[in-house]
N, C-alpha and C positions, 0 to 999 in steps of 0.2 A: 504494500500500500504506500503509495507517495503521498507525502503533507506535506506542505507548503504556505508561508503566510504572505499573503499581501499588505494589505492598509487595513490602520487601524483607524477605529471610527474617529478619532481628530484629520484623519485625512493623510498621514504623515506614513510614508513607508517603513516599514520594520524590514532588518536585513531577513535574507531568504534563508530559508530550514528545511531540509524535507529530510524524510526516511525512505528506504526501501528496501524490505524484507526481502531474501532471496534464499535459496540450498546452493550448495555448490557440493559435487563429485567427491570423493577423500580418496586421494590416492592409497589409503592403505582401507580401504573400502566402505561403505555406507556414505551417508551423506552429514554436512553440519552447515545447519542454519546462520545465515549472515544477517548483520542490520550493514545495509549504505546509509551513513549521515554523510547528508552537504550541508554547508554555509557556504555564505556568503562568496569566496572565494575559494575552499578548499573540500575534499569530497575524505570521509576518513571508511571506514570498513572494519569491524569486532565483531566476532564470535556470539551469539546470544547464549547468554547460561543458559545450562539445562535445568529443565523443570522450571522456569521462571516464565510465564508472562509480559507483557511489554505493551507500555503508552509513550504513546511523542506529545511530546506539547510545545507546537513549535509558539505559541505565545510567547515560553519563556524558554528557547531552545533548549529545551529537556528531555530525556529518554528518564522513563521511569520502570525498572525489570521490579517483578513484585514474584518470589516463593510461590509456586503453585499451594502450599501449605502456610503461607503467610509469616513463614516463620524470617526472612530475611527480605532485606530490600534494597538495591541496587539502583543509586540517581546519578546520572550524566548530565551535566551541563556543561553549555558551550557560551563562553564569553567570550569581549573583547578585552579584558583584563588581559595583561602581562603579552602582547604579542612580541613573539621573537625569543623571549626567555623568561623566567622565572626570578624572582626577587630572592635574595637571598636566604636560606634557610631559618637565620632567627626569625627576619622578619616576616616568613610566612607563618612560623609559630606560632608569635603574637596576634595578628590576625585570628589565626584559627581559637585560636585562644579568648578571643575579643568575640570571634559570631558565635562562640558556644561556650557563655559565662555560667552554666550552671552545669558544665560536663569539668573533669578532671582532664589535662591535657599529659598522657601517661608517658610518651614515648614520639621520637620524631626521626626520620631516616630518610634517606636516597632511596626512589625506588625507580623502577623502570615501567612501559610499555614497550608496545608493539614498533611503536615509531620515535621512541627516545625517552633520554631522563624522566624523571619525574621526584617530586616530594611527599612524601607521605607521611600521617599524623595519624595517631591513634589517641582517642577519648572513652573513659569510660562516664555514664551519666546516671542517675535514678531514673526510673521511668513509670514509677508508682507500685501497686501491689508486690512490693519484693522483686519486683525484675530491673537488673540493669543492663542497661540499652551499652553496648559497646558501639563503637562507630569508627570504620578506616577513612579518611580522606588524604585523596590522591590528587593533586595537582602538577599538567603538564603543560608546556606552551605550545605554539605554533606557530606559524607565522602571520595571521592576523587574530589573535589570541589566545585564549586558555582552557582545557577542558576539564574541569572538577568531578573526580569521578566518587561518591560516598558510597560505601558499603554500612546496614545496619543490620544488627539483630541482639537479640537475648546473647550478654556476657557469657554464658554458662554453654552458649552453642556455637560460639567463633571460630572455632580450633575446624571447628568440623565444615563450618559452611563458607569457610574463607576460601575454599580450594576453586569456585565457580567465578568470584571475584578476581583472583589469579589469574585464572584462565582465561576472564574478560580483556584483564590489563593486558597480557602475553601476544592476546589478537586483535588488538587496536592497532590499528594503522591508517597513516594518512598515505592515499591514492590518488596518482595524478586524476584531474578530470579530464585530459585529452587521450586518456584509456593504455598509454604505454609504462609500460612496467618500469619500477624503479630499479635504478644500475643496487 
């Protein structure tokens, strides 16, 4: 399914977003499901978790993968924050640290995707009846800006549902739009 946004009702164009769900072949056999995100000028391509669900919201360029069991949740968003590179590690902690004042900021490290660096931040938070919410956020750049990728679920079940979240970051990649493969 392609989405795509035009004008918003002020009249005023919002940059372009679309998705398109696709299979592709597995050379070592069966098939696995892709999402194509484009913006504005770049077109990227990941793996869709398994067992997971999936909405686009190109209002606020977002991909939201939701547990067919509801038990974890995977948000993508694409900005124009930080194009070209990444601010430096303290200061993205701070930040992280600053949109989520009522989560502990436990840990922070280099992490990678599909198509390069990235920084990565773990929070642990309450989340009411005895559950606390753990949450990975992943921050990469681009060249016309940044993709934030959060992972959440029940603390007590991380170890176990992180492996989809992995997998996601592993097959992110930005893809030319003129369809020739990168050197």
């Amino acid at each position: 399914m392609m989405l795509a946004l035009g004008a918003t009702s002020s009249g005023l164009a919002q940059p372009d977003f679309g998705t398109t769900a696709t299979t592709i072949a597995m050379t070592e056999g069966g098939t696995e499901n892709i999402l194509l995100v484009e913006t504005d000028n770049e077109r990227f391509s990941l793996s869709n978790p398994r067992g997971y669900g999936s909405q686009a919201r190109p209002e606020t360029r977002t991909i939201i993968f939701t547990a067919a069991d509801g038990a974890s949740v995977i948000n993508i968003r694409f900005t124009t924050n930080y194009p070209g590179a990444l601010p430096r590690q303290e200061k993205m902690r701070d930040q992280v640290a600053a949109n989520h004042r009522a989560a502990s900021l436990v840990a922070s490290s280099p992490a990678s995707t599909g198509f390069g660096p990235a920084q990565s931040f773990d929070l642990f938070q309450p989340a009411g009846n005895g559950l606390m919410l753990r949450t990975r956020e992943v921050f990469a750049s681009y060249p016309e800006g940044s993709v934030e990728l959060t992972f959440s679920c029940n603390s007590a079940d991380f170890d176990k549902l992180k492996r989809e979240f992995g997998r996601l970051l592993n097959s992110f990649r930005l893809v030319p739009k003129d369809g020739k493969t990168n050197p």
